[in-house]
C-alpha positions in Angstrom: 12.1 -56.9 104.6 13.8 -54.4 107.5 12.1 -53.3 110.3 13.0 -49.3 111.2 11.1 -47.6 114.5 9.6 -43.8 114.7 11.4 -42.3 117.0 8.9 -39.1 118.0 11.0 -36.1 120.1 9.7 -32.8 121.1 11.7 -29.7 121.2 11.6 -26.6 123.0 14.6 -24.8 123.9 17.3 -24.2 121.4 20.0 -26.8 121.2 22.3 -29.0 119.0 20.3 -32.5 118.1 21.9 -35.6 117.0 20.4 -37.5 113.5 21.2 -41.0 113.8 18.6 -42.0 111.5 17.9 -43.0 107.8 15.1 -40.1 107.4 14.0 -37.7 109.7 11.2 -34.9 109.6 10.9 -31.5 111.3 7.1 -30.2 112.3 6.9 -26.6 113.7 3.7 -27.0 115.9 4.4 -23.6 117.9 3.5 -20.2 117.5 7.7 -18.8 117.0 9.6 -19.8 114.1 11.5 -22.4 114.4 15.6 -22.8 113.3 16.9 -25.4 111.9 20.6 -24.9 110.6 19.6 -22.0 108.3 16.2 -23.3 107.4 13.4 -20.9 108.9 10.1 -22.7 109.7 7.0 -21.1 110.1 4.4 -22.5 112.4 3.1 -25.2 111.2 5.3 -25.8 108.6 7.6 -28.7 108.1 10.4 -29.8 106.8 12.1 -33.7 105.6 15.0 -34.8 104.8 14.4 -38.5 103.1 17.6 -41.3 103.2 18.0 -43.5 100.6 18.0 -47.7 101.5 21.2 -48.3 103.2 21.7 -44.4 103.9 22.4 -43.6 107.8 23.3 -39.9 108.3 24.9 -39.2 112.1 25.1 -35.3 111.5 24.2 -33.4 114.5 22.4 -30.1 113.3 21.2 -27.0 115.3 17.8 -25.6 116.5 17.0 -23.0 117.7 13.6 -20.9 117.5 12.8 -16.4 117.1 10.2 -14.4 118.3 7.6 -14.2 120.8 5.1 -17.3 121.9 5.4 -20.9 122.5 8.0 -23.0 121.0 7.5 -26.5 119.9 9.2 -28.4 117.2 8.2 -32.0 116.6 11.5 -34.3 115.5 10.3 -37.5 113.6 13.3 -40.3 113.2 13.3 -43.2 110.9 15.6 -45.9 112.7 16.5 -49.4 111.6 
């Protein structure tokens, strides 16, 4: 059996994030759109990339958010 920790991180202001993690999951809980790379989120939509066992990806990938309103993406990180 392994033992992984959520790692929960909120988002506001366009940046580049790090992955370090086996899975991680992107909730837009604003009112903008949210960026990620070239994937457009719409509130309240979300977005996962699943890892494999034994997968670690350490890509760092880009947010960044468009319109008017509050911004407010939720990162969710599997981490063994």
């Amino acid at each position: 059996m392994k033992h992984y920790t959520p790692v929960f991180i909120a988002y506001n202001t366009a940046q580049s994030i790090p992955t370090d993690c086996n899975s991680i999951i992107f909730i837009n809980s604003g009112t903008t759109n949210a960026v990620i790379e070239n994937v457009i989120l719409a509130p309240s939509q979300s977005f996962v990339i699943d890892g494999n066992e034994l997968e670690f990806t350490t890509a760092t990938l880009q947010i960044n958010f468009t319109g008017a309103g509050q911004n407010n993406l939720i990162v969710v990180k599997k981490i063994f």
